[in-house]
VOKOLVO-902917 format. One record per residue: residue number from 1; y, z, x of N, C-alpha, C in turn; residue in one letter. Coordinates in pm, 1 decimal, padded with zeros to 6 digits. Atoms other than C-alpha are relative to their C-alpha. Layout:
BEGIN
guse=NUM, ny=Y, nz=Z, nx=X, cay=Y, caz=Z, cax=X, cy=Y, cz=Z, cx=X, lofi=a;
...
//
This chain:
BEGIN
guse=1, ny=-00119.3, nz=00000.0, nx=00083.7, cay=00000.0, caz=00000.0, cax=00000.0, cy=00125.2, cz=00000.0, cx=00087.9, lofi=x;
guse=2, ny=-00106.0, nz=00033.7, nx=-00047.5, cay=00315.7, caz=-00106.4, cax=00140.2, cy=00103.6, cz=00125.7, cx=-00071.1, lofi=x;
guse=3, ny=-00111.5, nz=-00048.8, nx=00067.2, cay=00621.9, caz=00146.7, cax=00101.1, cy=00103.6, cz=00023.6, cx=00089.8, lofi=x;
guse=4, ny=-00119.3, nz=-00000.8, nx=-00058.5, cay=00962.8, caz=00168.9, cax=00169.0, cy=00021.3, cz=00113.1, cx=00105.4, lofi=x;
guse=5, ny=-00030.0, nz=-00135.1, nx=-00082.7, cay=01138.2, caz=00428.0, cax=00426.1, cy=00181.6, cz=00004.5, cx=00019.4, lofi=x;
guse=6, ny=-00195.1, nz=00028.4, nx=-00003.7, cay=01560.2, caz=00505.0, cax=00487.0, cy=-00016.7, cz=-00048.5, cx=00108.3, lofi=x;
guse=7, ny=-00007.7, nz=00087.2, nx=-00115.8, cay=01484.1, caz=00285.7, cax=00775.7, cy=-00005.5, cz=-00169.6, cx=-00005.1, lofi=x;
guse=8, ny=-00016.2, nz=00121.1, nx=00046.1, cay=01470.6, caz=-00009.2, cax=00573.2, cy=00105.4, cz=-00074.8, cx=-00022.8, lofi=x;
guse=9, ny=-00080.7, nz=00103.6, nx=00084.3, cay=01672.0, caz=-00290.9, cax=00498.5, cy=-00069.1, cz=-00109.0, cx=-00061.9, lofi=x;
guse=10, ny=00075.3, nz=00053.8, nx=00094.4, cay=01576.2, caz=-00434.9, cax=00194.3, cy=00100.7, cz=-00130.8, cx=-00071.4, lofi=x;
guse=11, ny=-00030.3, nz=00069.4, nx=00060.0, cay=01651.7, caz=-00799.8, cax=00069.2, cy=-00074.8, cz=-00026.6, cx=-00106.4, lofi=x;
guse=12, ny=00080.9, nz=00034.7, nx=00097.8, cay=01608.2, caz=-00867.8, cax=-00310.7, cy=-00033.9, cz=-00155.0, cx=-00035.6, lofi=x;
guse=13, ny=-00003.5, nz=00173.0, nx=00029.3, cay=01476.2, caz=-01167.4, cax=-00464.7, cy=-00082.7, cz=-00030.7, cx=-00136.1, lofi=x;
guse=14, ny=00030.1, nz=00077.8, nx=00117.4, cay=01407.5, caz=-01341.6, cax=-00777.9, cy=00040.4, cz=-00106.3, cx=-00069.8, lofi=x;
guse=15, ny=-00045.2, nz=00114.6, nx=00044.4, cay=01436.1, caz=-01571.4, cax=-01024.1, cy=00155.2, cz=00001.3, cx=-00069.4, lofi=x;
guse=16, ny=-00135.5, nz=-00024.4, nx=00021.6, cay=01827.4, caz=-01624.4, cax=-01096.7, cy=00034.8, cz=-00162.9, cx=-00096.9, lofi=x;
guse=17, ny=-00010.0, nz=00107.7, nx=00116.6, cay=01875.0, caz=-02001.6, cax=-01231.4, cy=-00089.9, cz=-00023.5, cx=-00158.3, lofi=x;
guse=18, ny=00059.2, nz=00012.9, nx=00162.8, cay=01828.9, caz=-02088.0, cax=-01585.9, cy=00036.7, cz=00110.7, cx=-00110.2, lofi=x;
guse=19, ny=-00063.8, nz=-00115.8, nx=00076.0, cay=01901.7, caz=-01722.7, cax=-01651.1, cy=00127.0, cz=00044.2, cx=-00061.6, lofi=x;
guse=20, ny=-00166.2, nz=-00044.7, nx=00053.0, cay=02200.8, caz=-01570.3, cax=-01865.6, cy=00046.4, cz=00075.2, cx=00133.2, lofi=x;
guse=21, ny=-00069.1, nz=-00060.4, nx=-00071.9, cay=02481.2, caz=-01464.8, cax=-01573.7, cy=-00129.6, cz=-00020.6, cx=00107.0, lofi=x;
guse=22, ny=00096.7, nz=00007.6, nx=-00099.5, cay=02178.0, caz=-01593.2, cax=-01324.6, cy=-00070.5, cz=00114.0, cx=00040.5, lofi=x;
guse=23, ny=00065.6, nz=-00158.0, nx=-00064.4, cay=01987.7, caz=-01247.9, cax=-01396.2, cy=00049.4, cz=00095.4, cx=00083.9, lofi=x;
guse=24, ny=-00073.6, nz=-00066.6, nx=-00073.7, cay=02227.4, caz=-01075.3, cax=-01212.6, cy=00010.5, cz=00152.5, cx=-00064.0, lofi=x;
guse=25, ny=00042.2, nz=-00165.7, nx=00001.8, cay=02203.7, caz=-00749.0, cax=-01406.4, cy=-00144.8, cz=00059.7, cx=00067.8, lofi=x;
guse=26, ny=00087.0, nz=-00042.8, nx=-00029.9, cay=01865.5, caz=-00718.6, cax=-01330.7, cy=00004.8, cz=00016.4, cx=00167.9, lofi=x;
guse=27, ny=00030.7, nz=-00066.3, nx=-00132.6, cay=01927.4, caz=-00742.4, cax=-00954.4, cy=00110.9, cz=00083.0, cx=-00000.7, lofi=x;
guse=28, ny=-00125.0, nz=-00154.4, nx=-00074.1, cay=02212.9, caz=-00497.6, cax=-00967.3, cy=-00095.7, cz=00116.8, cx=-00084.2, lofi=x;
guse=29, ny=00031.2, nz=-00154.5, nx=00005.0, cay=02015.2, caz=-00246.3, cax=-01152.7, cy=-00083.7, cz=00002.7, cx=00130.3, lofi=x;
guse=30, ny=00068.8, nz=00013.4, nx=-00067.4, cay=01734.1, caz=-00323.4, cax=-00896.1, cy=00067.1, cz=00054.3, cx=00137.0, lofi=x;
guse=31, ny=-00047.5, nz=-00053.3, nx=-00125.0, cay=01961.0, caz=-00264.0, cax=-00596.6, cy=00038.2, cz=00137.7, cx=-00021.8, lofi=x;
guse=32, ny=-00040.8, nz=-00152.1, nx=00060.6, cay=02106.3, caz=00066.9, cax=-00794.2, cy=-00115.8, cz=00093.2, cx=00021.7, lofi=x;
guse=33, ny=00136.9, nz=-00068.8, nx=-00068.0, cay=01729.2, caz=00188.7, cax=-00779.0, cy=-00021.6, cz=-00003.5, cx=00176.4, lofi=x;
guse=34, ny=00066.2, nz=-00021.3, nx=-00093.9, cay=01680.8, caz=00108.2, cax=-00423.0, cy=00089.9, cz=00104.0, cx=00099.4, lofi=x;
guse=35, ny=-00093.7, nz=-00061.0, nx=-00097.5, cay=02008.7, caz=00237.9, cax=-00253.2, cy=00016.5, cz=00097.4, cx=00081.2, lofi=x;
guse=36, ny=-00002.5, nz=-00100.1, nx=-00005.4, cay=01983.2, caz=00570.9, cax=-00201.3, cy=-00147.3, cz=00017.7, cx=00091.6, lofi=x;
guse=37, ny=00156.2, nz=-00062.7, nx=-00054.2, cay=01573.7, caz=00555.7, cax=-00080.1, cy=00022.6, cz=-00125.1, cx=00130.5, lofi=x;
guse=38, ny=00025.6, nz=00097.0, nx=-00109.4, cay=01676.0, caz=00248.8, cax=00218.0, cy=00159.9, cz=00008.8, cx=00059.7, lofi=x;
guse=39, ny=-00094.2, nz=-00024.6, nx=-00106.6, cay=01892.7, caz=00204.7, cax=00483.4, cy=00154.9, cz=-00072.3, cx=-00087.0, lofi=x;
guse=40, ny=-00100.3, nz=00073.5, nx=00046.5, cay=02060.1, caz=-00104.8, cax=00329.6, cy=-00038.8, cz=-00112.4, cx=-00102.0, lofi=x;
guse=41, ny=00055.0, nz=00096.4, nx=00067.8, cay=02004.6, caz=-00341.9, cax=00032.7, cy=00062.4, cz=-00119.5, cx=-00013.1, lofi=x;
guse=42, ny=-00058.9, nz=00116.6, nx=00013.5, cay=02097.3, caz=-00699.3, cax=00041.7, cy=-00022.3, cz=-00080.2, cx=-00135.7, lofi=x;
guse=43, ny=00003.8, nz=00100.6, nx=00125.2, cay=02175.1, caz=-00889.2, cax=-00280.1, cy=00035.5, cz=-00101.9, cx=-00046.5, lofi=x;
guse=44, ny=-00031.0, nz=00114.6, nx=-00013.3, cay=02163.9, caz=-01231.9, cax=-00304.3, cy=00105.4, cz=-00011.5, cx=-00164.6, lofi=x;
guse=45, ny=-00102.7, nz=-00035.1, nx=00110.0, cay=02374.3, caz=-01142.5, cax=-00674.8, cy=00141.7, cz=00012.0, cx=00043.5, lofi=x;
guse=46, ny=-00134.5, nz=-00063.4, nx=-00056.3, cay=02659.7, caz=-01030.4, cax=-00469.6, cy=00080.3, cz=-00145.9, cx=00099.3, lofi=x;
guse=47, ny=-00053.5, nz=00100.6, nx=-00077.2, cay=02695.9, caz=-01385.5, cax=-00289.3, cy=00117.4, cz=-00104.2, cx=-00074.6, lofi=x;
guse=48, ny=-00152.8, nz=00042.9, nx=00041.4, cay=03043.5, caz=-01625.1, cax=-00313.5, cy=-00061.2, cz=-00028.7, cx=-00122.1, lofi=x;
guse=49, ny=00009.5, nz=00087.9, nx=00085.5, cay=03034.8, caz=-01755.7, cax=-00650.8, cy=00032.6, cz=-00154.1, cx=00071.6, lofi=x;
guse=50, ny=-00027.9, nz=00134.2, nx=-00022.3, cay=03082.0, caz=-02130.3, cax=-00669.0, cy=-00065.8, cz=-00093.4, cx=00102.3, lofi=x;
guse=51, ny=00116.7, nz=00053.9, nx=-00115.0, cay=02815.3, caz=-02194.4, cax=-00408.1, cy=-00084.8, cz=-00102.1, cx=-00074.9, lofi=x;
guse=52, ny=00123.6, nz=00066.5, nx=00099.1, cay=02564.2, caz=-02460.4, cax=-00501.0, cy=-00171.5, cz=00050.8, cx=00038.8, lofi=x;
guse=53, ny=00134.8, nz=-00069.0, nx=00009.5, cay=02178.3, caz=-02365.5, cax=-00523.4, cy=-00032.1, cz=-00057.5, cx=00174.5, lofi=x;
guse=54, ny=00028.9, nz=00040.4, nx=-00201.1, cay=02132.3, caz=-02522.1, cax=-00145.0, cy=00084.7, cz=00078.5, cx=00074.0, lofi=x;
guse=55, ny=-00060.7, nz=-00096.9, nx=-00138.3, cay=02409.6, caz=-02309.6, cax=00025.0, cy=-00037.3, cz=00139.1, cx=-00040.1, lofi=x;
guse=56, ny=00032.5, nz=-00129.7, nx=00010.2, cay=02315.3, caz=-02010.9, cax=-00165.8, cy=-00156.0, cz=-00011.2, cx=00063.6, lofi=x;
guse=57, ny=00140.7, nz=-00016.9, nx=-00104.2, cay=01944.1, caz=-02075.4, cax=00006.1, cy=00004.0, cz=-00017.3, cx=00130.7, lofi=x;
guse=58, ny=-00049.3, nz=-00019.7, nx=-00178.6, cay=02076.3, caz=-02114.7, cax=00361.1, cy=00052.6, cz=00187.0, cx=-00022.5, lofi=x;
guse=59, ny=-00109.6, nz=-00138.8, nx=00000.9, cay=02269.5, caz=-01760.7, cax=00318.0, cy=-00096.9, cz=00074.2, cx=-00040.7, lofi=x;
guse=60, ny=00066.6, nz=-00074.5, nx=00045.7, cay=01971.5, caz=-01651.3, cax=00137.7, cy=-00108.2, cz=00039.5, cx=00121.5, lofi=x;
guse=61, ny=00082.6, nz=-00018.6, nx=-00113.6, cay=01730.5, caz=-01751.7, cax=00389.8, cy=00032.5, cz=00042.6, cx=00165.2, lofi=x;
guse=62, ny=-00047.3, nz=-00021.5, nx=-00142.9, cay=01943.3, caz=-01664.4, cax=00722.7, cy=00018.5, cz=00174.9, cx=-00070.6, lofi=x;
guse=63, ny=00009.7, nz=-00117.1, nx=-00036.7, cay=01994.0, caz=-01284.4, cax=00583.4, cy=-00156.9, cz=00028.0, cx=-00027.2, lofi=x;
guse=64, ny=00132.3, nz=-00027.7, nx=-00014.3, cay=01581.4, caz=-01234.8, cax=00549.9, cy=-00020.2, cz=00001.1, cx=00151.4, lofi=x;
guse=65, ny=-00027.3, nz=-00030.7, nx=-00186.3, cay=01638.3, caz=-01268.4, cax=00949.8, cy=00029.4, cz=00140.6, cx=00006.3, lofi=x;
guse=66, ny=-00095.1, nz=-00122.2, nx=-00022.1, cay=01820.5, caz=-00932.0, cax=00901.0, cy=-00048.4, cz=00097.1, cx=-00049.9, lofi=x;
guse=67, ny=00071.2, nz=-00071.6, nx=00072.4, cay=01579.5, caz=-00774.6, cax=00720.3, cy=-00158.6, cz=00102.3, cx=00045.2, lofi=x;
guse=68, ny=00158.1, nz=-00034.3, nx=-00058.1, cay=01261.2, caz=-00531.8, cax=00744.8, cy=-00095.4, cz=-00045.9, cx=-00154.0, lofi=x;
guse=69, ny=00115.8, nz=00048.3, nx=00090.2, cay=01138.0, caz=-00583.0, cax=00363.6, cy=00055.6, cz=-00107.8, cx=-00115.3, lofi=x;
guse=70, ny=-00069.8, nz=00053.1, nx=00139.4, cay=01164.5, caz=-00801.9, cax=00062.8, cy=-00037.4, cz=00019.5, cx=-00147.4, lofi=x;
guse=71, ny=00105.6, nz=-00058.4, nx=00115.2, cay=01105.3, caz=-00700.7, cax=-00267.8, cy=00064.2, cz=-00078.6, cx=-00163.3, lofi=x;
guse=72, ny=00017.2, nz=00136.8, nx=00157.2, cay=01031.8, caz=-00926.5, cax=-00585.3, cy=-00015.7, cz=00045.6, cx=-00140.8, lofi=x;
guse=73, ny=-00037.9, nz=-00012.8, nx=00123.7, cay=01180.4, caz=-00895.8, cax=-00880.8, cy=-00073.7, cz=-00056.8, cx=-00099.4, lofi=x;
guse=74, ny=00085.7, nz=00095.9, nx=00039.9, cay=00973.9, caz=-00990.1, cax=-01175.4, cy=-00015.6, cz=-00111.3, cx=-00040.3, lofi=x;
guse=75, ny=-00039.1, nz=00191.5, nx=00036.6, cay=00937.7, caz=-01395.6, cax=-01280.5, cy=00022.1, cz=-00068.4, cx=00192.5, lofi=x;
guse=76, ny=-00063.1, nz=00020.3, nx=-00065.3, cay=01004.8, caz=-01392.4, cax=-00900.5, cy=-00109.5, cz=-00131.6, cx=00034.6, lofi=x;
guse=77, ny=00105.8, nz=00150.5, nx=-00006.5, cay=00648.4, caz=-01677.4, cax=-00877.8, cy=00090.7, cz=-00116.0, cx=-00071.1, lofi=x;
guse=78, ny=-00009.9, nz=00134.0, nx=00058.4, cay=00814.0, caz=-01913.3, cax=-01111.6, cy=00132.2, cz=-00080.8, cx=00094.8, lofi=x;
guse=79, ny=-00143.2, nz=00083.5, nx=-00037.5, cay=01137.4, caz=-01949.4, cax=-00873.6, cy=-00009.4, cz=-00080.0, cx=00134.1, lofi=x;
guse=80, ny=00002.0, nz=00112.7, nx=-00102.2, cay=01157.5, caz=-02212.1, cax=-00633.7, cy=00064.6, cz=00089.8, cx=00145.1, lofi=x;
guse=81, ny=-00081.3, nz=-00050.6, nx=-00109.5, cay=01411.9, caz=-02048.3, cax=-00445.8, cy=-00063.9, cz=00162.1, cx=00034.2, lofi=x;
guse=82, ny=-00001.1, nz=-00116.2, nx=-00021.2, cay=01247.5, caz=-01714.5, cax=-00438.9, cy=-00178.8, cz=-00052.4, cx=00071.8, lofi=x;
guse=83, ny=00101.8, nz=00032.9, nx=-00046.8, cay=00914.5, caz=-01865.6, cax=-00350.7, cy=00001.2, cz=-00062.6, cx=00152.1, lofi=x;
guse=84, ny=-00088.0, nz=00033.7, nx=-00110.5, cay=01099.0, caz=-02018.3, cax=-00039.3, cy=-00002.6, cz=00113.0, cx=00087.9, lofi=x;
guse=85, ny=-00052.0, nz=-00202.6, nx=-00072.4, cay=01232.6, caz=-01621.5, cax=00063.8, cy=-00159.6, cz=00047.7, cx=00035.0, lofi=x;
guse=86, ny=00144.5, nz=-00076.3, nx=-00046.2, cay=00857.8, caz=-01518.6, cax=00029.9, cy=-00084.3, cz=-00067.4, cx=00099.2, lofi=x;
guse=87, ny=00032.0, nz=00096.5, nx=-00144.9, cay=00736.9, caz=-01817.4, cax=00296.6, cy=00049.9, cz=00091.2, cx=00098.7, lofi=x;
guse=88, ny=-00093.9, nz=-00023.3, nx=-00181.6, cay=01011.8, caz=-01703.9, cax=00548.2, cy=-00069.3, cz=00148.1, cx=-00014.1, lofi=x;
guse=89, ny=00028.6, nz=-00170.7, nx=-00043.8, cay=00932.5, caz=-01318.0, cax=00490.1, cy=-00135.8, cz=00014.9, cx=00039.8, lofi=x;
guse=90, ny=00141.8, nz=-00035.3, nx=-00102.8, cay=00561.4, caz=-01388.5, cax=00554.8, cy=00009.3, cz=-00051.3, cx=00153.6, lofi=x;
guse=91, ny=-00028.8, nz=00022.5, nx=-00121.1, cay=00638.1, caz=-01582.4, cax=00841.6, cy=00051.3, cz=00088.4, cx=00149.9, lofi=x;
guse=92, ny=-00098.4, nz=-00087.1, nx=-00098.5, cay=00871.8, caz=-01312.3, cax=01008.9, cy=-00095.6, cz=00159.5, cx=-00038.0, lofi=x;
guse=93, ny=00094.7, nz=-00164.4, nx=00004.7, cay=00603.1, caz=-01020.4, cax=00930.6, cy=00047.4, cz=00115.4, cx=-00078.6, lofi=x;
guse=94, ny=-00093.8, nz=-00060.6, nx=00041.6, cay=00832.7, caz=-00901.5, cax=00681.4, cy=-00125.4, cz=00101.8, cx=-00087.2, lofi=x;
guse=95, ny=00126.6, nz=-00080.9, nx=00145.7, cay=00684.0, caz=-00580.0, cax=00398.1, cy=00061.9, cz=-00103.1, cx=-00096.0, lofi=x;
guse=96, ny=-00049.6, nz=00066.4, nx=00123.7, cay=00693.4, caz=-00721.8, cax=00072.5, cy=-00086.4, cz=00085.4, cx=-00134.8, lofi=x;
guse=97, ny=00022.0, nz=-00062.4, nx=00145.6, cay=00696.0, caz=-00553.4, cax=-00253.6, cy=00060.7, cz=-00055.9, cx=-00106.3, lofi=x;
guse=98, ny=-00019.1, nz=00055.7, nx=00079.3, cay=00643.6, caz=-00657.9, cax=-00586.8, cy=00052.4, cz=00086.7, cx=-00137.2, lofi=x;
guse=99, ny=-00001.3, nz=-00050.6, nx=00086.5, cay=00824.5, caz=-00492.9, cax=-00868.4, cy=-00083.2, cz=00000.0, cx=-00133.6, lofi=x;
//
């Protein structure tokens, strides 16, 4: 079983297009839960607006570099772009947890 530690930095990830406000409550409650139990939580919710779905996946995929875990929001299989994040984080030996 994989679990977190306050030594973590944790990037979230899920599915965001298609969604009302691109699911963005769900990753801010999600980061609201983690804050307090990790070092630092990164939320791809919190990035510029007005980005298009390709620069928000460069920005997405260059902070998973910066990261120790990633943790998947649910619907996070059906998303292209979140299925992407979970490649690179196996690649880089990242933890990964599934909400």
């Amino acid at each position: 079983m994989v679990t977190l530690t306050k030594q973590d930095v944790v990037y979230l990830s899920g599915p965001m297009t298609g969604f009302v406000d691109y699911n963005k409550p769900a990753f801010f409650e999600v980061e609201k839960m983690l804050v307090r139990r990790v070092k630092a939580v990164l939320n791809p919710a919190r990035n510029p607006v007005g980005l298009s779905w390709e620069e928000n996946l460069i920005i997405d995929l260059k902070a998973i570099t910066k990261v120790t875990a990633l943790v998947l929001l649910p619907g996070w299989q059906y998303s292209k772009g979140a299925n992407r994040e979970v490649k690179r984080a196996k690649e880089l030996g990242l933890k990964i947890l599934t909400l």
